[in-house]
N, C-alpha and C positions, 0 to 999 in steps of 0.2 A: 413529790410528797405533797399532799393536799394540806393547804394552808386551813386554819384553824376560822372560822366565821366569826366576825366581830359580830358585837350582839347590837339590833337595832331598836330605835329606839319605836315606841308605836305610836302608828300613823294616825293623826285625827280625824276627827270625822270628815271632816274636806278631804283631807287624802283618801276617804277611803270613797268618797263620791266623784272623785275624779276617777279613782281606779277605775271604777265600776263602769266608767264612758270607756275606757281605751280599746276596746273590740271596736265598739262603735268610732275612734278614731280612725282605725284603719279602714272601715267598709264605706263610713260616711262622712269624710272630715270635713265638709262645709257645712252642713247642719253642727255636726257636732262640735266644731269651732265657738259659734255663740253658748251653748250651753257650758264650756271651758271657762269663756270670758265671765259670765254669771258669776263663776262659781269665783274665781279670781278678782273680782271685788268684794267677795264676801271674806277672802282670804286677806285683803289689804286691809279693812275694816277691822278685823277681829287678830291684826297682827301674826298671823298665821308664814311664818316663815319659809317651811318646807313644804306646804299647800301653795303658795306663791311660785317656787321653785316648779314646782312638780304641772300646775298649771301654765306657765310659761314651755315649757318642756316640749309637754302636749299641745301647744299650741302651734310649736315648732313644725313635731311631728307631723300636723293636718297641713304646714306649708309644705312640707318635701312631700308629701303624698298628692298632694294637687299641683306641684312643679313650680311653689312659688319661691324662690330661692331667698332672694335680700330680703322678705318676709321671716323667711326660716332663720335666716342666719341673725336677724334682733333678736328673734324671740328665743332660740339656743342661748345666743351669749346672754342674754338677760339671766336664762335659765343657772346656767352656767355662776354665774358671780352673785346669783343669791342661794344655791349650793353649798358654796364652800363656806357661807357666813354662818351653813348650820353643820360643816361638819359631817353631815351624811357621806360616808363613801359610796357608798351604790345609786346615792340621786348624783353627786359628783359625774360618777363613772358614767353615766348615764345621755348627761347633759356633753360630756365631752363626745360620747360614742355619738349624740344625733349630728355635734358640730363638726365633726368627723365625716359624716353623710353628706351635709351643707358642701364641705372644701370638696369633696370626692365629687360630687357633683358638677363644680364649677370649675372643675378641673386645675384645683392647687393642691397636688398630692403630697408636696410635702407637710404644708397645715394638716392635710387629713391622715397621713401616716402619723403625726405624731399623736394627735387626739388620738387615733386609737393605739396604740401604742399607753399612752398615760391613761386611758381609759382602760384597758385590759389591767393595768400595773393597781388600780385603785377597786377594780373586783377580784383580782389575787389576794389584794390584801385583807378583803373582809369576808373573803369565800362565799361571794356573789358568782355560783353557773350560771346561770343564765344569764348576769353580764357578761361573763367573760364568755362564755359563747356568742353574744352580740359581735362584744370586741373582735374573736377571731374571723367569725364568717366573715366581718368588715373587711378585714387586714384581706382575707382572702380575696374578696371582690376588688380592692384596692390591687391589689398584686396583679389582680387580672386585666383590670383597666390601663395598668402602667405597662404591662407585657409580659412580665416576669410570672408566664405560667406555671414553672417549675413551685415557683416558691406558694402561688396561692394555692398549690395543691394541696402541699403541705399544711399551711396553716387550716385550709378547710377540711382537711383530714383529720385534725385536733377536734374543731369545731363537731362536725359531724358525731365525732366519741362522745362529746358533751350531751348532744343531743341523744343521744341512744341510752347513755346513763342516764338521761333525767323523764326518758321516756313521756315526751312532750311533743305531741302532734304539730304545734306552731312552729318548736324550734326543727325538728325535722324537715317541715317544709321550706321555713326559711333556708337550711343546708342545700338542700336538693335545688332549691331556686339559684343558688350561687353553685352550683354544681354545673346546670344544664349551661349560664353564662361561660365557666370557663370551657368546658368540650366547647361550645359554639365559639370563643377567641381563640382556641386552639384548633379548629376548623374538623370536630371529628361530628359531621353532620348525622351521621346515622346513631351515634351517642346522644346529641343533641334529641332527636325522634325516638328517640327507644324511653329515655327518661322522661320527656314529656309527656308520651302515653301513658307511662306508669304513674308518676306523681303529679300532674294535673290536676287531677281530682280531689284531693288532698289539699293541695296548695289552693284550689280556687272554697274549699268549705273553710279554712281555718289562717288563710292568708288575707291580706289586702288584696283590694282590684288590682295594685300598682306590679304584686310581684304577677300576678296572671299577666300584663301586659310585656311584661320583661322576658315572662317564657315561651309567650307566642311571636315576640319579635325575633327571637332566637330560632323558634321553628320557623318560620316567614324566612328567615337568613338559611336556614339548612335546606328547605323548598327548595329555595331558587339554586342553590350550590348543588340540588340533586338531578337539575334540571326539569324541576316542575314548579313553572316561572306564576304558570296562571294560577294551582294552589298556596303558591306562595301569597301571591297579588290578595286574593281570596282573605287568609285566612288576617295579613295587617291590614287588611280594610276595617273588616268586620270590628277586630279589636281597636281602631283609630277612631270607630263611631262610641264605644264603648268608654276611652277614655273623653273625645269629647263631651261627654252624658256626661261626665260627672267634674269636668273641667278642670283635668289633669292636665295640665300646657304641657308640662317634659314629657307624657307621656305620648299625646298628639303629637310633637316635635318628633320624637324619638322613631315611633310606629309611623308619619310619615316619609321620612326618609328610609325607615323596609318599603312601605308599599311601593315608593318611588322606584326603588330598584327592581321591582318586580315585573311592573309598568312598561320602565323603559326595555326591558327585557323582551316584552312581547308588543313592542313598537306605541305603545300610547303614551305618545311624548308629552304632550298637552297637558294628559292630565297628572304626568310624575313631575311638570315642572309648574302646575300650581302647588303640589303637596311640598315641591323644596324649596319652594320661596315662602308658601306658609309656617314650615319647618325650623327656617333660618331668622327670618322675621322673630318669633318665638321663642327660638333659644339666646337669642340676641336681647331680648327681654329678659329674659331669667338668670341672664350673665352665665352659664351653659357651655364650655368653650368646645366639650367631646363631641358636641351634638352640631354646633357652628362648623365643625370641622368634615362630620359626616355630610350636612349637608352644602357645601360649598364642596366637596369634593364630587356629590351627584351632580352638581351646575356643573360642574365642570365636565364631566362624563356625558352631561345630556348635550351640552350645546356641541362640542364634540362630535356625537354622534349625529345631529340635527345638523352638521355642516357651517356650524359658525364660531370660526375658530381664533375672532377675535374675543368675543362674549367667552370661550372655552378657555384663553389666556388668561383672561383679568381674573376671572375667580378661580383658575387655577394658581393664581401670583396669591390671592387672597385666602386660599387654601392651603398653602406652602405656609405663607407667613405666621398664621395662628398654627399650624400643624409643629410648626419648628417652638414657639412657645410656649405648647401643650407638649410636647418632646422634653423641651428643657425642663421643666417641672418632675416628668415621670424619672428623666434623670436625676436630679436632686431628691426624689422618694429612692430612690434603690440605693441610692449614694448613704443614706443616714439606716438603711437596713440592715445591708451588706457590708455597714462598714469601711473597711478599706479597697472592696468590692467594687470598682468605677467601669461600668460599661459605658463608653462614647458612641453615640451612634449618628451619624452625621448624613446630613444629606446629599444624596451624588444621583439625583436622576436627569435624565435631560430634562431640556427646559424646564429646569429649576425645578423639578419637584421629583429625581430620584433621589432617594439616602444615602448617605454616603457612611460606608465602617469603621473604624478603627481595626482591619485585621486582627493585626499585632497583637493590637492590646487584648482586645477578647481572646487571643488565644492563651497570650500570658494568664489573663484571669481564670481561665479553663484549669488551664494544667496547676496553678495557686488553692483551686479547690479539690481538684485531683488530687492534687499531696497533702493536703489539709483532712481529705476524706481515708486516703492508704492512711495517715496517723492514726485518724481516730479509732480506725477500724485495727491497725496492730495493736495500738493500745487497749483495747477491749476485747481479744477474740486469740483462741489460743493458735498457734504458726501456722500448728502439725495439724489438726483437725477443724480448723474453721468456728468452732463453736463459740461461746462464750468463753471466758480467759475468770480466774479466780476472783478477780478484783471486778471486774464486769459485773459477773453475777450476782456477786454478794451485794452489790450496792442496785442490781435491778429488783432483789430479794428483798431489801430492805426499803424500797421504794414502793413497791408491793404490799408488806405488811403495814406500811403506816397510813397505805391508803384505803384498809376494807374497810367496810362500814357493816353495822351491825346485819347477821344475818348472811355476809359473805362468807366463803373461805376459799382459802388456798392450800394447796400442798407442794409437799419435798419430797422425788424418788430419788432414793441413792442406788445407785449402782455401780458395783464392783465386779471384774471381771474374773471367772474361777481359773482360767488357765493360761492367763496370758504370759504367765512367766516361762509355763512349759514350751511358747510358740516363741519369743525371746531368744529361750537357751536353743532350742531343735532347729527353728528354719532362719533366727537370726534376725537385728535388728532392725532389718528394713523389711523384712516380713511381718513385725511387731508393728512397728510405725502403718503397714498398710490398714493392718486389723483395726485401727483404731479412727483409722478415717472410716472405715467401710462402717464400724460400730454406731459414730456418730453420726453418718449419713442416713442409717435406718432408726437413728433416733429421731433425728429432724423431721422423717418422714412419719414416724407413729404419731408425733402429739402434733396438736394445734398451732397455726403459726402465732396465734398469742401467748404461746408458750416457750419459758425458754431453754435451752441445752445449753449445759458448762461442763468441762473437763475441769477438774478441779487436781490431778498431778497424775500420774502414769496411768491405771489402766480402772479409773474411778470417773465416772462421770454422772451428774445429778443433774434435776429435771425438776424447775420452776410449775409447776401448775396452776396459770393467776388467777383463775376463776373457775370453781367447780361447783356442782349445783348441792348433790351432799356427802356426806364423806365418806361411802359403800364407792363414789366413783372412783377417789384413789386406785383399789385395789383393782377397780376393773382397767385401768388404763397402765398400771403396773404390769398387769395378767397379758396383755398388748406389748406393752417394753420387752418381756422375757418371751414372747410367742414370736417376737422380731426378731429375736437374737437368738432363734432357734436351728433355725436353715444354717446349712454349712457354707463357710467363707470360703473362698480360694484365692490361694495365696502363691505366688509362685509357681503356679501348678498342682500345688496339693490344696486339698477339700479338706477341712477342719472345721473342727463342730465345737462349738465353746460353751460356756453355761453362765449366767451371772447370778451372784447374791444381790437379792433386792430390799430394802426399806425404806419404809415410807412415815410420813408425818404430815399432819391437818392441822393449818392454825384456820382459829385463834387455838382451839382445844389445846393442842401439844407446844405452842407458844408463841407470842405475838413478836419476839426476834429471830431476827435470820440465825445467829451461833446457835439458839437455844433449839430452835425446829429442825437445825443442821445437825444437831447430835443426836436429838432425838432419833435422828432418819437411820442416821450412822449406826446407833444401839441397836435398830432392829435389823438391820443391814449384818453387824457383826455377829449376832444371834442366828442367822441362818449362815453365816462363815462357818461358826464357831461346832454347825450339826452337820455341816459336808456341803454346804454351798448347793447352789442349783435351787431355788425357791426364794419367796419374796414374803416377805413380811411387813405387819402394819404396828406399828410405837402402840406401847400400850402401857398408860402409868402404871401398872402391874413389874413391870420391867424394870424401874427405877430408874435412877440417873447415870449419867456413864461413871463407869467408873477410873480410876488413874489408867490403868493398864490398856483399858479400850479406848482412850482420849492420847496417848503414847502412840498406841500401833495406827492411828486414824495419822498424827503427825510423821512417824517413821515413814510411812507408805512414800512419802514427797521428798523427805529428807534429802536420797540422795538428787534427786531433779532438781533441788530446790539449792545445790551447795553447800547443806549445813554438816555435813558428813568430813570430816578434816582429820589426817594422820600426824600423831607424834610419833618422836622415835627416842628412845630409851643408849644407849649406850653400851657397847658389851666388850669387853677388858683383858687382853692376854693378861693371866696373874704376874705371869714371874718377872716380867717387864713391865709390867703397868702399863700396855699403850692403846690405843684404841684399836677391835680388829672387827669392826660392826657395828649394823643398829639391827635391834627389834622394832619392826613396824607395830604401831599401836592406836586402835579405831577409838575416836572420839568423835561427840557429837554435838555441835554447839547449835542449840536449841535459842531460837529467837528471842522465849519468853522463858522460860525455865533456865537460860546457859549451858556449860559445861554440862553435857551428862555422862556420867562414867559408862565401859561395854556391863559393867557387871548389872548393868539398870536394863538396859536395849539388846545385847545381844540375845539373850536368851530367850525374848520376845521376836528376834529377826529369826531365830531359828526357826520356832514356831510358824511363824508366817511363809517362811519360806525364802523371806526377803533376803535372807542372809548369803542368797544366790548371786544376786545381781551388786550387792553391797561387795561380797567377796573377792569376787573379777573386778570390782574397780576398786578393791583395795591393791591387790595382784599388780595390776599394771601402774597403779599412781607410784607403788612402789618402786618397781622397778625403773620407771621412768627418771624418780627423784634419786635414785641410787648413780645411773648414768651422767645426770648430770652433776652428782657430788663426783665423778672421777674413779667410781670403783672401781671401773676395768681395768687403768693403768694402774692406783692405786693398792689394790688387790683385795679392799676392804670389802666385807660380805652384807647383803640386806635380808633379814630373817622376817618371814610372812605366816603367821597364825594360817592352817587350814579348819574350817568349819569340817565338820562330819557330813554332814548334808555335800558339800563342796566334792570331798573325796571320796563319797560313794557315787559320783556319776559316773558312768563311763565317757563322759567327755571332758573328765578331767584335764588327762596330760594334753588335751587341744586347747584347752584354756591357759595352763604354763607357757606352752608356747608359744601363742598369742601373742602373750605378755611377753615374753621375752623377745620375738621376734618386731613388736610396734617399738619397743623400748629401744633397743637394742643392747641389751644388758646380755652377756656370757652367761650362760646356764651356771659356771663355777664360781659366780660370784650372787648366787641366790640360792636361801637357806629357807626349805620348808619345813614349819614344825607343827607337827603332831602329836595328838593325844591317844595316852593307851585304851582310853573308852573307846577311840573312834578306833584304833584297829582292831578290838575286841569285836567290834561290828562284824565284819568280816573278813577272818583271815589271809583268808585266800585272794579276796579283792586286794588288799592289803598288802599283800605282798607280789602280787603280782604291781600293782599301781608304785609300789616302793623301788622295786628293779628297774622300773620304765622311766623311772624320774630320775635313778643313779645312770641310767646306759647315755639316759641324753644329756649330762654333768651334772644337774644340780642335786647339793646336799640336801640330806634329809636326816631331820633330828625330832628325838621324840620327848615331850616336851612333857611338864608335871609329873616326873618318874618318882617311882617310889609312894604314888597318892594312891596307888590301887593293888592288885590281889594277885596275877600274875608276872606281874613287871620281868620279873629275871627269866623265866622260861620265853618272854616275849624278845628280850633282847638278844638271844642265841638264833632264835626263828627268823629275826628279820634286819638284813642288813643296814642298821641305819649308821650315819655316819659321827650324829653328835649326840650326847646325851643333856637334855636341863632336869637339875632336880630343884626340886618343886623347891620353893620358899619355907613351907615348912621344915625344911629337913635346919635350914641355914639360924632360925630365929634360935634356936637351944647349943649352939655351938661354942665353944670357948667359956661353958657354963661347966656345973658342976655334973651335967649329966653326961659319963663317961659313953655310954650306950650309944648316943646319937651320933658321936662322936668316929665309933667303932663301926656305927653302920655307913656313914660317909665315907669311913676310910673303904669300906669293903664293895660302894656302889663303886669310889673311882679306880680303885682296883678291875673290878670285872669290867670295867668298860674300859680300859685299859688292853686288858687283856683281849677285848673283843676289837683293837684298833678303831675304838671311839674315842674323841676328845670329850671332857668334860666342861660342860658349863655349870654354873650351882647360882641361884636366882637370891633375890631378896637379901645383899652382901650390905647392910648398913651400920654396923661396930668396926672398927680396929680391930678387935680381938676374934672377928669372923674372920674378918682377912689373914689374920698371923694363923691360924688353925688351917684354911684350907692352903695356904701355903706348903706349911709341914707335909698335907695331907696327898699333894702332887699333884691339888687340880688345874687345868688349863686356862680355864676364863670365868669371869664374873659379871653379875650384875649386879646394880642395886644402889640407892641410895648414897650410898660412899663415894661411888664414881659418878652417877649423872642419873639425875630424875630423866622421868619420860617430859621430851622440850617441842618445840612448834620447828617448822623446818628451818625457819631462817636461824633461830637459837640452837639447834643439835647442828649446824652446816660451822660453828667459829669451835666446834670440838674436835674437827676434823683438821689431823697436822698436813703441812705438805708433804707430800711421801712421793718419794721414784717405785716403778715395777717391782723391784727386788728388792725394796724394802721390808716384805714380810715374810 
């Protein structure tokens, strides 16, 4: 989230005549030193606070440029504590990040990791980019001087994004400078020669002389690593006369000890072991200790190879020794970054100058980040398909929108897939599960890798687009999403050809939040469901806002993924005994933010959607499952299961019963499906044939809300079921004065009597219903009277202990 920029205060005319020298610091900083100093007693005269500061700063600056170190480091700190007496965060942040440069220099990385560190924290907080790109490049360069290439990459992969958003040739260069440094400490020399031919040029119009010397020591190092000792020698010559001209001492130091090793490389010992005692001499001077160490480590290599192997002892001892307390230091920088993060690195060479490891413990810390990185990465990314995970997204979404700036945008593609339930129910759940990896893989591969993929619950996934140029491209990158997912999958061995509904939405236009541009996506998403799926559409305020029903079926889709799907069970009652011989299973939905929602809200929407497929089958089996472990089998108690219409017009119904009955291990005799006379109105013949298939393999079958529709009795001679429920309506007028209702009761339990069906009669909540269907010779009851619909642990203490042949 991009932090808010404190407002600053403006600069006086001193600060704005310093500004105006700062190119000139960096190209000339010995001239431009006295013209600083001028301007900084006009500053002290005239009480000028932050012109004080700001002069002091820059004066800094013209030391680390010319390699004067204990020079730089007064006038930083100076810089530094008449800063903070004005308050300024970005002169603050500033003065830290040079004194930062100072320690990084003289090789006390813990000083310098923290300045920058507290100097990055004080341009965060006034949303100063271009300090906090200083800050990062730094930390970068630090990381890389310390060792820890992995991490300066990082940081200057930050850095770099700053520079590219703020489209600043300086800070560019500067990246690219700290770029070529690390490939050359990570030793990828032809990385090193590919970036310096490109960015060179660049870097020497709009940089200091100091970083051109840092990128030619680095090529000078890749020369010689390439085996082209004499263009090495060649090119830190040329650059060593270059910084002498302008009497850069670290840089002379620095580029002496390349050309030294170039030198002794093609046998001019002579002249590599005046550049390393003038080298050593110099950084010894400047208190320098990285540079002390490079070149006390060439004495030591030259004398060595010159055959004098006392001379190649001592300053090998003296090599060792600063090398081991420029060691300690990078250790205490990685220690305060990382944390709890301690790499030991110790020394083990012969004669005293090999390193010596901590195996162990570097491995410990490996496999510490290992598992630290498998976290963070389950935590954010979904099991099954790798992508983005709900919680992920939403918060890279909302990271995103709070960071456009005017004139940006971004979008939202949702997609939903048109047949995935079909490929589900046909070739089965691990065929399902493959489609969705294969989905998301060709998703990953259509957009940009700054763009993000989430699977947001079963077969929906949406597509972050953080940068678009205007918003005709949505649709063409949408047009690309659905031309992806055109070609046929293969699954198992079969070829399947799928289709998605697509919509999309542009903020800021369609809305500057993540829920808000996520429903918007989803309305126009549901809009092309709602005409037959297969096409992609774009949110158009024309369309309005969602509405309840489409904000319901958007939350149903995850329901059951997500656990909120949960069965009661109702209680169902021999009359003449009163004892329990049953539950009716009964679908509820407890909804995160809305609660309890009754089926008469959601099912009728699951049909629609279709969803009521995969809802069905795991109501199916929860049942049954929960039935076995209440003891039906021995007990002999029945579990009754609502069939959808949709459900029992597959033809892979009775393989779904059995499913269920065979994971469960529930007796077909001790499971009761009921049905409605709509749904065998559908198709008779389906109907009865699906009715015989489910009596031959034992379970009952009862048709359920009798007497609510127009041929019920002719229905009931047609088809053998085994129970009847009449509808709740028939029950609410009984034991009333209306004789009729009364006489039609008597006459539904009569015929189903006659037809050896037992009767059930729903919605039993008077005494005076009970005493009527008594008289009237019904079998069982439900309703209020005897037992609301309860949660399972509360219907499991309704249940008596009972032996086999209890019922």
């Amino acid at each position: 989230m991009t932090q808010q920029a404190t407002p600053q205060p403006s600069p006086s005319a001193l600060e704005l005549e310093l500004q105006a020298l700062e190119a000139a610091m960096y190209n000339t900083p010995e001239r431009t030193g006295d013209q600083i100093r001028s301007l900084m007693r006009r500053a002290e005269e005239q009480g000028d606070l932050r012109a004080r500061a700001t002069a002091h700063l820059m004066l800094g600056g013209c030391a680390l440029y010319t390699g004067q170190l204990p020079a730089a480091h007064a006038e930083l700190d100076a810089a530094l504590n008449l800063a903070r007496g004005t308050s300024d965060q970005r002169l603050i942040a500033r003065s830290l990040n040079g004194l930062g440069l100072y320690h990084d220099r003289a090789g006390e990385y813990d000083r310098a990791l923290q300045a920058f560190l507290d100097s990055l924290r004080h341009t965060q907080a006034s949303g100063d980019t271009t300090g906090s790109f200083r800050a990062l490049n730094n930390l970068a360069s630090l990381h890389a001087d310390t060792g820890n290439l992995a991490q300066a990459r990082l940081f200057h992969e930050q850095s770099l994004h700053l520079a590219e958003d703020t489209r600043s040739p300086i800070l560019r260069a500067a990246a690219m400078t700290h770029l070529i440094v690390i490939h050359s400490r990570q030793g990828d020399t032809q990385q090193v020669l590919d970036l310096a031919a490109e960015h060179l040029t660049l870097i020497g119009e709009v940089g200091p002389p100091r970083w051109v010397s840092t990128v030619l020591e680095c090529v000078s190092r890749a020369l010689l690593q390439t085996g082209r000792a004499d263009e090495a020698a060649q090119v830190a010559l040329e650059e060593l006369e270059q910084a002498r001209s302008r009497q850069d001492e670290e840089g002379v130091s620095r580029l002496g000890c390349a050309a030294a090793q170039a030198l002794m490389t093609i046998g001019r010992l002579g002249a590599a072991a005046t550049l390393l005692q003038d080298s050593l001499r110099l950084s010894q001077q400047l208190g320098s200790r990285p540079i002390q160490v490079l070149a006390l480590s060439g004495l030591s290599a030259l004398h060595e190879q010159a055959g004098d192997d006392r001379e190649a002892l001592r300053y090998a001892r003296e090599h060792h020794a600063l090398e081991r307390e420029v060691h300690q230091k990078e250790v205490d920088a990685r220690s305060q970054l990382l944390t709890a993060q301690i790499r030991l690195e110790l020394l083990n060479r012969e004669s005293e100058i090999e390193r010596l490891r901590n195996v162990e413990l570097a491995e410990a810390n490996q496999q510490l980040r290992d598992t630290q990185a498998d976290l963070l990465y389950r935590a954010t990314h979904d099991p099954l398909t790798g992508v983005a995970n709900r919680a992920h997204f939403n918060q890279v979404m909302e990271d995103t929108l709070h960071a456009l700036t005017p004139g940006e945008l971004a979008a939202l593609v949702f997609i939903d897939l048109d047949r995935f339930k079909w490929v589900n129910d046909s070739l089965g759940h691990p065929a399902g599960d493959a489609l969705l990896q294969e989905v998301a893989r060709r998703l990953q591969q259509t957009v940009r890798n700054t763009d993000v993929v989430g699977r947001i619950g079963g077969d929906e996934f949406i597509v972050l687009l953080r940068r678009i140029g205007v918003r005709s491209d949505v649709t063409l990158v949408a047009r690309k999403i659905v031309d992806a997912l055109s070609p046929p999958f293969t699954l198992g061995g079969h070829q399947i050809t799928i289709t998605a509904s697509v919509g999309c939405a542009v903020a800021p236009q369609d809305g500057l939040r993540g829920d808000t541009l996520q429903q918007h996506a989803d309305l126009a998403m549901y809009r092309v469901k709602r005409s037959g799926g297969n096409g992609l559409l774009r949110f158009d305020s024309a369309m309005g806002e969602p509405g309840t029903e489409q904000l319901l079926e958007r939350d149903l889709r995850g329901a059951l993924e997500r656990g909120e799907l949960i069965l009661h069970y109702q209680g169902c009652y021999e009359l003449r005994r009163e004892r329990l011989v049953g539950f009716e299973t009964l679908l509820r939905w407890q909804h995160p933010e809305r609660g309890l929602i009754p089926p008469a809200t959601f099912i009728p929407l699951a049909e629609d959607t279709r969803l009521i497929l995969p809802i069905g089958a795991w109501v199916l089996t929860e049942a049954c499952r929960q039935a076995v472990q209440w003891g039906f089998p021995a007990s002999g108690l029945c579990i009754s299961v609502n069939v959808s219409p949709l459900q029992f017009d597959r033809p892979t119904f009775l393989e779904t019963v059995r499913d269920a009955l065979h994971s469960s291990g529930l007796p077909p005799r001790n499971l009761i499906l009921e049905i409605t006379e709509t749904l065998v109105l559908r198709d008779l013949e389906r109907a009865q044939s699906h009715i015989r298939e489910l009596r031959d393999l034992g379970v009952q079958v009862a048709m359920d809300d009798f007497g609510t529709g127009y041929s019920s009795l002719s229905l009931l001679e047609a088809l053998p079921f085994d129970q009847l429920k009449v509808d709740r309506s028939f029950t609410r007028n009984l034991g009333t004065d209306r004789p009729r209702v009364t006489a039609l009761m008597a006459a539904m339990i009569q015929l189903a009597h006659t037809l050896n069906m037992t009767v059930t009669v729903e919605g039993v909540e008077e005494p005076a219903q009970l005493d009527s269907l008594l008289a009237l010779g019904c079998d069982h009851v439900q309703g209020y009277l005897f037992a609301r619909p309860l949660p399972p642990e509360v219907a499991a203490q309704l249940i008596p202990d009972a032996s086999p042949d209890s019922s």
